[in-house]
N, CA, C and O atoms as CSV, one atom per row, in Angstrom:
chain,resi,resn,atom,element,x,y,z
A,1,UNK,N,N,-33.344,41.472,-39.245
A,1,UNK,CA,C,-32.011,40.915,-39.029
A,1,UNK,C,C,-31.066,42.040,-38.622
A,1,UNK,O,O,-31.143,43.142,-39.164
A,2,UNK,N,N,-29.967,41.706,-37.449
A,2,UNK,CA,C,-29.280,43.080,-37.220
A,2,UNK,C,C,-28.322,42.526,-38.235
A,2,UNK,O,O,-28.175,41.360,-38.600
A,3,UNK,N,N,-27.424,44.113,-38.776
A,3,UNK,CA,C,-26.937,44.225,-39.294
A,3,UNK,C,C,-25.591,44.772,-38.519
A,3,UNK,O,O,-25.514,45.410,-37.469
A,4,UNK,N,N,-24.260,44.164,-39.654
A,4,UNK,CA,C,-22.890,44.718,-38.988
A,4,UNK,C,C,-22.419,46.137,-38.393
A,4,UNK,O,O,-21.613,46.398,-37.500
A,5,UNK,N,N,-23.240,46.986,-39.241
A,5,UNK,CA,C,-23.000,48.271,-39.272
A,5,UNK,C,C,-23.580,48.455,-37.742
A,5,UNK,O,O,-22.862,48.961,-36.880
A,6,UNK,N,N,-24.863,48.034,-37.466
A,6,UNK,CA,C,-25.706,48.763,-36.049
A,6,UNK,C,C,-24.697,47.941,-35.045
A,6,UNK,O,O,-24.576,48.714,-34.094
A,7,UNK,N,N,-24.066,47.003,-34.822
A,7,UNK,CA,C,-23.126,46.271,-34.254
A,7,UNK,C,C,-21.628,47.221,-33.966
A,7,UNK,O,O,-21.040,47.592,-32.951
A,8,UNK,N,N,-21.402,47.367,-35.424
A,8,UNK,CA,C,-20.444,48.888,-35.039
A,8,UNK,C,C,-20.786,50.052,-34.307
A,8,UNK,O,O,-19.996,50.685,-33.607
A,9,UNK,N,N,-22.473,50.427,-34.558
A,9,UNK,CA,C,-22.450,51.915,-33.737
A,9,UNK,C,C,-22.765,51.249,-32.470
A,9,UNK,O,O,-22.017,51.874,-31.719
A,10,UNK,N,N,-23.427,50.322,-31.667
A,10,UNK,CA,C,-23.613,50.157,-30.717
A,10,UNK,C,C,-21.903,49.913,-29.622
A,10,UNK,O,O,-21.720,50.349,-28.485
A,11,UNK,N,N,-21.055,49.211,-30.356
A,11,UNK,CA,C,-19.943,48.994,-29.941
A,11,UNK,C,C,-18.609,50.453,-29.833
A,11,UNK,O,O,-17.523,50.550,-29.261
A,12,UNK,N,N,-19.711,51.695,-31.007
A,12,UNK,CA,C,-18.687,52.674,-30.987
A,12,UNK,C,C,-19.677,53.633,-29.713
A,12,UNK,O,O,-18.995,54.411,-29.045
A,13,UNK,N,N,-20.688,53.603,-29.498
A,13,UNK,CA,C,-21.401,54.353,-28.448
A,13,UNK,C,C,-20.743,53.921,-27.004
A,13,UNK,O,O,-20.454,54.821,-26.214
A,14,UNK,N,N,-20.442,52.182,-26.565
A,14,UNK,CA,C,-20.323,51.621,-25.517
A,14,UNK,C,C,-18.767,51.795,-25.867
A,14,UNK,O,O,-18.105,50.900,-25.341
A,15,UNK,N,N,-17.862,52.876,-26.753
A,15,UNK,CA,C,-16.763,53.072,-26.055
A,15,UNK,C,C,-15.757,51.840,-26.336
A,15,UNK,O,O,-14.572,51.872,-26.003
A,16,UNK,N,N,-16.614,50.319,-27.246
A,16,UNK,CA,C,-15.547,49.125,-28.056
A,16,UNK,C,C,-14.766,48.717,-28.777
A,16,UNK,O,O,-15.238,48.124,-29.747
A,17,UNK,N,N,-13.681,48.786,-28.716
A,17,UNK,CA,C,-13.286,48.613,-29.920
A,17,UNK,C,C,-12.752,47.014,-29.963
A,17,UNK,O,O,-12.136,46.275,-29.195
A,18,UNK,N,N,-13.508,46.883,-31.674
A,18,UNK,CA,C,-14.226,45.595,-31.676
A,18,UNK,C,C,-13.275,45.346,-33.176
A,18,UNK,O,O,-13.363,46.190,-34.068
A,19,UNK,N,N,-12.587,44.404,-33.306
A,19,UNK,CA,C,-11.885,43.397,-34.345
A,19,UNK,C,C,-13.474,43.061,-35.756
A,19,UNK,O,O,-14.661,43.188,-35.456
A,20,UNK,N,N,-13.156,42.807,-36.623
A,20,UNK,CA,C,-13.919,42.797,-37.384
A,20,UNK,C,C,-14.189,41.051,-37.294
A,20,UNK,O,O,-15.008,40.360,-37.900
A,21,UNK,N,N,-13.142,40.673,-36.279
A,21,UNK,CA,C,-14.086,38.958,-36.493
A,21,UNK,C,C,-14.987,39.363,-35.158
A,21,UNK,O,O,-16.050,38.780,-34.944
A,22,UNK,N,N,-14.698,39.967,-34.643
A,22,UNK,CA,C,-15.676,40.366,-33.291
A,22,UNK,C,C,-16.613,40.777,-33.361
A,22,UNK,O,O,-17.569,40.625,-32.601
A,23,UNK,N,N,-16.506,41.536,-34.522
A,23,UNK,CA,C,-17.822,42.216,-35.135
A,23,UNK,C,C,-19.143,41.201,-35.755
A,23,UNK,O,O,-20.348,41.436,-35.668
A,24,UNK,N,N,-18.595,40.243,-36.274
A,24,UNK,CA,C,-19.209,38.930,-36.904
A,24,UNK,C,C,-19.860,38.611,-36.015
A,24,UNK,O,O,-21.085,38.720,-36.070
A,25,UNK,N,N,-19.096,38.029,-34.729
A,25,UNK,CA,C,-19.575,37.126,-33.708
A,25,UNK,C,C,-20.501,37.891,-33.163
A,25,UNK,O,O,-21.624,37.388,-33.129
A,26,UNK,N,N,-20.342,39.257,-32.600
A,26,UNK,CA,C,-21.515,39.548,-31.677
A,26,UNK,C,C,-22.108,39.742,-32.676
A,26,UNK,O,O,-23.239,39.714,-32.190
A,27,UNK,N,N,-22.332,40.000,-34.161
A,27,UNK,CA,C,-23.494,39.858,-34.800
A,27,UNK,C,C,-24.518,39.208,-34.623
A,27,UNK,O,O,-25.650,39.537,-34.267
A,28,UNK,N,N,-23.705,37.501,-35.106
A,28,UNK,CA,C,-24.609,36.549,-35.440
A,28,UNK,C,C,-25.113,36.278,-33.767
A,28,UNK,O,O,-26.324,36.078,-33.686
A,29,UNK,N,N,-24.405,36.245,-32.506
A,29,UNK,CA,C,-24.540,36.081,-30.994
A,29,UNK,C,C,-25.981,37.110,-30.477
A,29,UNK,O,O,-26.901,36.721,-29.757
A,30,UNK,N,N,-25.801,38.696,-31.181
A,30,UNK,CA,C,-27.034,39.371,-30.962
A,30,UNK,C,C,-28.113,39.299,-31.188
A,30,UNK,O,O,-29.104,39.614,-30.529
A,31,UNK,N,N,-27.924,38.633,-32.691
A,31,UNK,CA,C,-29.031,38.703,-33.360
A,31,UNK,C,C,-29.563,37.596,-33.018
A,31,UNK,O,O,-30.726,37.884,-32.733
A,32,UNK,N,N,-29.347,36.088,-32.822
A,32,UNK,CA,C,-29.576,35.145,-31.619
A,32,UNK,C,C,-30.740,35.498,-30.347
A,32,UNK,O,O,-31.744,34.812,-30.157
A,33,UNK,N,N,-30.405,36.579,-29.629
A,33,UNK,CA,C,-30.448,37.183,-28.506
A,33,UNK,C,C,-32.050,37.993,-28.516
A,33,UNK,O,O,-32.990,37.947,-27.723
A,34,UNK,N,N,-31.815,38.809,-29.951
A,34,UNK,CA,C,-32.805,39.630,-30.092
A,34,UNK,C,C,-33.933,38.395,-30.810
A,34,UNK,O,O,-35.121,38.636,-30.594
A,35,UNK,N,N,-33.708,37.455,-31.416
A,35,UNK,CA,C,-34.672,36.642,-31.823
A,35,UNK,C,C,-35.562,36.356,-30.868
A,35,UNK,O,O,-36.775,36.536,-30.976
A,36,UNK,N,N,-34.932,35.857,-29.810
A,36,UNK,CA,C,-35.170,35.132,-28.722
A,36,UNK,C,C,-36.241,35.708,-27.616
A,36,UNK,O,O,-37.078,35.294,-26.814
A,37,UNK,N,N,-35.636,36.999,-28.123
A,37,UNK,CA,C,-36.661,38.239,-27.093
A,37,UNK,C,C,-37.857,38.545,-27.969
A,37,UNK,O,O,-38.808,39.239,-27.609
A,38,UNK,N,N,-37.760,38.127,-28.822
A,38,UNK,CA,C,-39.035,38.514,-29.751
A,38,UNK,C,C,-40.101,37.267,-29.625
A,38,UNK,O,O,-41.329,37.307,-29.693
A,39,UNK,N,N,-39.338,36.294,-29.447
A,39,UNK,CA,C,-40.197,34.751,-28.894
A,39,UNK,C,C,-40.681,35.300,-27.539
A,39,UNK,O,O,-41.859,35.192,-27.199
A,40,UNK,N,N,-40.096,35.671,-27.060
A,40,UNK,CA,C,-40.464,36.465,-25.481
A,40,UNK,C,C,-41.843,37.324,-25.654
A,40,UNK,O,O,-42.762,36.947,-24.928
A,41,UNK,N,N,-41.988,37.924,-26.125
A,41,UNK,CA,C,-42.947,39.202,-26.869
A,41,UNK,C,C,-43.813,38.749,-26.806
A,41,UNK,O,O,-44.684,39.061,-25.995
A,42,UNK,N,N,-43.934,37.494,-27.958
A,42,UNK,CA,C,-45.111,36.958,-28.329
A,42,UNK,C,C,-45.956,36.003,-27.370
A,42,UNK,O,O,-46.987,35.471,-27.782
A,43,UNK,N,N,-45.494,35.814,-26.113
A,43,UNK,CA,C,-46.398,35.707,-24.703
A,43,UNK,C,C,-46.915,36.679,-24.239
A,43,UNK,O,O,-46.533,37.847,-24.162
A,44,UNK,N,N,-48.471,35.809,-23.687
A,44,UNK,CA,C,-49.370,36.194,-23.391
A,44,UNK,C,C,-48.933,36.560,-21.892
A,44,UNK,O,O,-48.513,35.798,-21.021
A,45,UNK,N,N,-49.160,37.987,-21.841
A,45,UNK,CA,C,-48.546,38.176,-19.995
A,45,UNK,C,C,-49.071,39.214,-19.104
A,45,UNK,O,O,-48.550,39.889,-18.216
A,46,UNK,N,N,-50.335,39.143,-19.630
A,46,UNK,CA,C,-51.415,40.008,-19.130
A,46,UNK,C,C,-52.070,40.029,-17.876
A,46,UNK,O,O,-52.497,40.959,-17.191
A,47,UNK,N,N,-52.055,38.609,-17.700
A,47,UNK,CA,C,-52.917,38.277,-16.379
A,47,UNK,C,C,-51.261,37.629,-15.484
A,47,UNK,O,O,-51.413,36.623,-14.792
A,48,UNK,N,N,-50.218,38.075,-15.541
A,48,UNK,CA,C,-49.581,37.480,-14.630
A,48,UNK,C,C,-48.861,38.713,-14.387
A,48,UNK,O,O,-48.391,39.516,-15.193
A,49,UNK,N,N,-48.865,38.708,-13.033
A,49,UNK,CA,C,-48.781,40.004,-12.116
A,49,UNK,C,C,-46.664,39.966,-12.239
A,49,UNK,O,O,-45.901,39.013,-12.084
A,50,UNK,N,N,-46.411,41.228,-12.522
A,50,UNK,CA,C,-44.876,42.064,-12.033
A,50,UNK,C,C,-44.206,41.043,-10.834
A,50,UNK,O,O,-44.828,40.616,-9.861
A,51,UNK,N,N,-42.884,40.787,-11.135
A,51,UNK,CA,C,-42.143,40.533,-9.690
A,51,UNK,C,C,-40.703,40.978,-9.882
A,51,UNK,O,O,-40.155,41.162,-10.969
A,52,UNK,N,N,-40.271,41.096,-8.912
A,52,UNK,CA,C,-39.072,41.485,-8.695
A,52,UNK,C,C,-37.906,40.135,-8.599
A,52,UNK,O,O,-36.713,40.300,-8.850
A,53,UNK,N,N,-38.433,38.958,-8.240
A,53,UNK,CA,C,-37.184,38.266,-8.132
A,53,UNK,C,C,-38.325,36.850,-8.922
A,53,UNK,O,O,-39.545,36.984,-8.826
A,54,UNK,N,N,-37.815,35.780,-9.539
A,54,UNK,CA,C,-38.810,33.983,-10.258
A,54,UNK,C,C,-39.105,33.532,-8.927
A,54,UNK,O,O,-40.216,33.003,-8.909
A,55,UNK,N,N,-38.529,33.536,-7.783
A,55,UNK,CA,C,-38.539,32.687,-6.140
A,55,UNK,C,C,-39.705,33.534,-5.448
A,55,UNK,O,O,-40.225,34.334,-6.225
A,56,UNK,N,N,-40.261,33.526,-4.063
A,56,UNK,CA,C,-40.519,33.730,-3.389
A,56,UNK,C,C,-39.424,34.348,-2.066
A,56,UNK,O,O,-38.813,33.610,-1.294
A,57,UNK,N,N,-39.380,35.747,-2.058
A,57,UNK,CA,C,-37.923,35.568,-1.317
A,57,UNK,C,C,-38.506,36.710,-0.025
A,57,UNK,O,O,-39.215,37.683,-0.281
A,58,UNK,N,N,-38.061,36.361,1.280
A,58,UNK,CA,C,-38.453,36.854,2.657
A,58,UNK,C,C,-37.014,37.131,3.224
A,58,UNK,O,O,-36.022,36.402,3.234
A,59,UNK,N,N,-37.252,38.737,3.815
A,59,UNK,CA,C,-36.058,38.964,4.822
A,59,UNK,C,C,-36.142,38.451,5.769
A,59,UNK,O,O,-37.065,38.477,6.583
A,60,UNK,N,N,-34.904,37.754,5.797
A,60,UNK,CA,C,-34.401,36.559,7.179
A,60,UNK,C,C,-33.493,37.026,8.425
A,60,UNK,O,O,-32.792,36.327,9.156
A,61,UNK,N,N,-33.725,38.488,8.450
A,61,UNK,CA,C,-32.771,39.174,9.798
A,61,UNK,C,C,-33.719,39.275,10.514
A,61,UNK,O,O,-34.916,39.146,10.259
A,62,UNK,N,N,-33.137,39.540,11.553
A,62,UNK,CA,C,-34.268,39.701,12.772
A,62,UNK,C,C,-33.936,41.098,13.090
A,62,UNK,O,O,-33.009,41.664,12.510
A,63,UNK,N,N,-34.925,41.902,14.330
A,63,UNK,CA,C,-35.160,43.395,14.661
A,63,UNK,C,C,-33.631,43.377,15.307
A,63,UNK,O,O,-33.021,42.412,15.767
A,64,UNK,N,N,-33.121,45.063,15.166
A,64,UNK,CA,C,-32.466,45.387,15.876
A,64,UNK,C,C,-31.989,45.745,16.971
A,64,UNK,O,O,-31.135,46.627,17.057
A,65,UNK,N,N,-32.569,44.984,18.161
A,65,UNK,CA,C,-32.811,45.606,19.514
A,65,UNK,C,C,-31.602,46.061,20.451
A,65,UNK,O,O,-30.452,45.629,20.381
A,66,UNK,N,N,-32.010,46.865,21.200
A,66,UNK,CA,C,-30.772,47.465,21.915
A,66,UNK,C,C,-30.917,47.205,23.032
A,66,UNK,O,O,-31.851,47.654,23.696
A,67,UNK,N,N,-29.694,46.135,23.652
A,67,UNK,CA,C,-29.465,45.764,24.817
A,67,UNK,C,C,-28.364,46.389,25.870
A,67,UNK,O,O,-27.231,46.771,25.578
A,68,UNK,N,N,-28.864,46.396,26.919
A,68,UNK,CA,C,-27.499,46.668,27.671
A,68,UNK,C,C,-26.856,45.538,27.987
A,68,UNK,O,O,-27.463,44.501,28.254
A,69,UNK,N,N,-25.179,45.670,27.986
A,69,UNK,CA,C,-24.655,44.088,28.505
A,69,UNK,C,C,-24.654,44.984,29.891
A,69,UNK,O,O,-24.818,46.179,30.137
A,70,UNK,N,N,-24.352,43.646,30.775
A,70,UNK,CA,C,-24.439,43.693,32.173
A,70,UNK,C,C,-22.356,43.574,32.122
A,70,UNK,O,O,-21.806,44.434,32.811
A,71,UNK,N,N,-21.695,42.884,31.591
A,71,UNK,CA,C,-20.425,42.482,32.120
A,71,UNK,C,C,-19.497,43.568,31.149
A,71,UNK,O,O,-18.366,43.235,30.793
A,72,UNK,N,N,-19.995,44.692,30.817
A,72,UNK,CA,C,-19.245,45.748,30.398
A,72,UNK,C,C,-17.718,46.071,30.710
A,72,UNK,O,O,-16.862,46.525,29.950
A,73,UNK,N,N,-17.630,45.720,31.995
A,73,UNK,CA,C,-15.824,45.866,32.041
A,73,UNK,C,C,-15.399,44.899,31.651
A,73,UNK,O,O,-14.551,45.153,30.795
A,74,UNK,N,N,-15.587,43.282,31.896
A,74,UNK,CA,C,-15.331,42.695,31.449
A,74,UNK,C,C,-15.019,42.344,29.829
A,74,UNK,O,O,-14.115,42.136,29.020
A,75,UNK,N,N,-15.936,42.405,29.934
A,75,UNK,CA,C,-15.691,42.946,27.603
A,75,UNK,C,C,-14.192,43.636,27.549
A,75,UNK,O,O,-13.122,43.134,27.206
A,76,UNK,N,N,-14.483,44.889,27.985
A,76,UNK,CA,C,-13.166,46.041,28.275
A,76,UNK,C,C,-12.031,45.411,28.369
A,76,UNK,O,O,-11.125,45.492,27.539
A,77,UNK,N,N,-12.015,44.729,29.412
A,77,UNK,CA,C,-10.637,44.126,29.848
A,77,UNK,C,C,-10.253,43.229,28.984
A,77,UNK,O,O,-9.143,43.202,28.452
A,78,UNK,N,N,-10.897,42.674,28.854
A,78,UNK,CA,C,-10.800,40.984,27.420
A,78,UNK,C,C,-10.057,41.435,26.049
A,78,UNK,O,O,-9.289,40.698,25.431
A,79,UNK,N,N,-10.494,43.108,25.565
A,79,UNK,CA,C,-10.162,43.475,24.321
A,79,UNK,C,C,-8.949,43.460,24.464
A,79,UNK,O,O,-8.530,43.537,25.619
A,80,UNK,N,N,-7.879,43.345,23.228
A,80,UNK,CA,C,-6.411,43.425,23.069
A,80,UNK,C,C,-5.943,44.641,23.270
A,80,UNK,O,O,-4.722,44.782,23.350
A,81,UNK,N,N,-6.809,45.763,23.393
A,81,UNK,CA,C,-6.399,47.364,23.488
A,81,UNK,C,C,-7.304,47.936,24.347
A,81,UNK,O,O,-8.415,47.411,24.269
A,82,UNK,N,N,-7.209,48.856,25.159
A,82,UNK,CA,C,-8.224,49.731,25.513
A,82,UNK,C,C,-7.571,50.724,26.155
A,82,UNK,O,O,-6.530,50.824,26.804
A,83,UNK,N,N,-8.910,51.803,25.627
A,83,UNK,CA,C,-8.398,53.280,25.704
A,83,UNK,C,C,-9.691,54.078,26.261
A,83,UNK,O,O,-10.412,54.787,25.559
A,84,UNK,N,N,-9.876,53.812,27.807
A,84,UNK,CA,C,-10.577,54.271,28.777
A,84,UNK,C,C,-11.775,53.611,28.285
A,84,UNK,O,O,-11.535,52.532,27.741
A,85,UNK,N,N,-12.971,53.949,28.322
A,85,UNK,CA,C,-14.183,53.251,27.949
A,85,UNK,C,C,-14.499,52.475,26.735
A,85,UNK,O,O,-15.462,51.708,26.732
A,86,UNK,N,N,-13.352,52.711,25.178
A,86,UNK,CA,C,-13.266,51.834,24.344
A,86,UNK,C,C,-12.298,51.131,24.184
A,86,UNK,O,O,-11.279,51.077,24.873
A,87,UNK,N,N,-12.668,50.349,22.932
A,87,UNK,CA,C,-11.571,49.562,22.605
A,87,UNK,C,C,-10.687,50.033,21.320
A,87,UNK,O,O,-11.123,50.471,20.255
A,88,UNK,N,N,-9.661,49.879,21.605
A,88,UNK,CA,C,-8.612,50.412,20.614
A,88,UNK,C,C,-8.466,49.528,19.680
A,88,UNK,O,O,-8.253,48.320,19.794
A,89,UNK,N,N,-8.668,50.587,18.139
A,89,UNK,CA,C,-8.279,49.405,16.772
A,89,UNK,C,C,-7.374,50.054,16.039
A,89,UNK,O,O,-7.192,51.251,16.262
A,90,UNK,N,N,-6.579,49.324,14.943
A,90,UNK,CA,C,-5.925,49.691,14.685
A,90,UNK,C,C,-6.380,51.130,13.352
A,90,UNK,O,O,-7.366,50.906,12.649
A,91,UNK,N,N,-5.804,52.131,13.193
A,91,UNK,CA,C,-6.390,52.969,12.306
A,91,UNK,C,C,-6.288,51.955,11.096
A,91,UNK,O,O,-5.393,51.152,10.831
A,92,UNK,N,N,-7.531,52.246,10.409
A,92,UNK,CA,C,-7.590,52.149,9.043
A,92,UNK,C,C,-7.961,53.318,7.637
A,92,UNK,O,O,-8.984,53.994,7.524
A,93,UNK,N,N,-6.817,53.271,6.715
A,93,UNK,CA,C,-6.789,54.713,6.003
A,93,UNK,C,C,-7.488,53.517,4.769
A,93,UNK,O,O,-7.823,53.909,3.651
């Protein structure tokens, strides 16, 4: 069972300062928490392989290819600013 006191040093390590009804709550809330992970424990998880995310998840960008545009001045001219071969933005600090 955690106790109030390890609730205090964990809250005085992370820099908390914690009300003594606060202290209660994340008690009884931790100790909740840590039960729960101990139900966790007690699975069998030997034969089921590491993952990084519960889903199946695939990068959905495509390659970066480098094109030339053909209507290059055009672009140029279209922008709200330009300053010989670029386009002018406004500085940002």
């Amino acid at each position: 069972m955690l106790e109030r006191e390890e609730v205090k040093k964990v809250a005085h390590l992370a820099r908390l300062a914690l009300t003594e009804d606060e202290t209660d709550a994340f008690t009884g809330q931790l100790a909740q928490i840590l039960d729960y992970v101990e139900q966790l424990n007690e699975l069998d998880t030997d034969e089921v392989a590491p993952t990084a995310h519960a889903i199946d998840m695939r990068n959905v960008t495509r390659p970066d290819d480098l094109e030339n545009y053909e209507h290059r001045e055009d672009l140029l001219n279209a922008a709200p600013a330009r300053e010989g071969d670029f386009i002018r933005v406004p500085k940002i600090l």
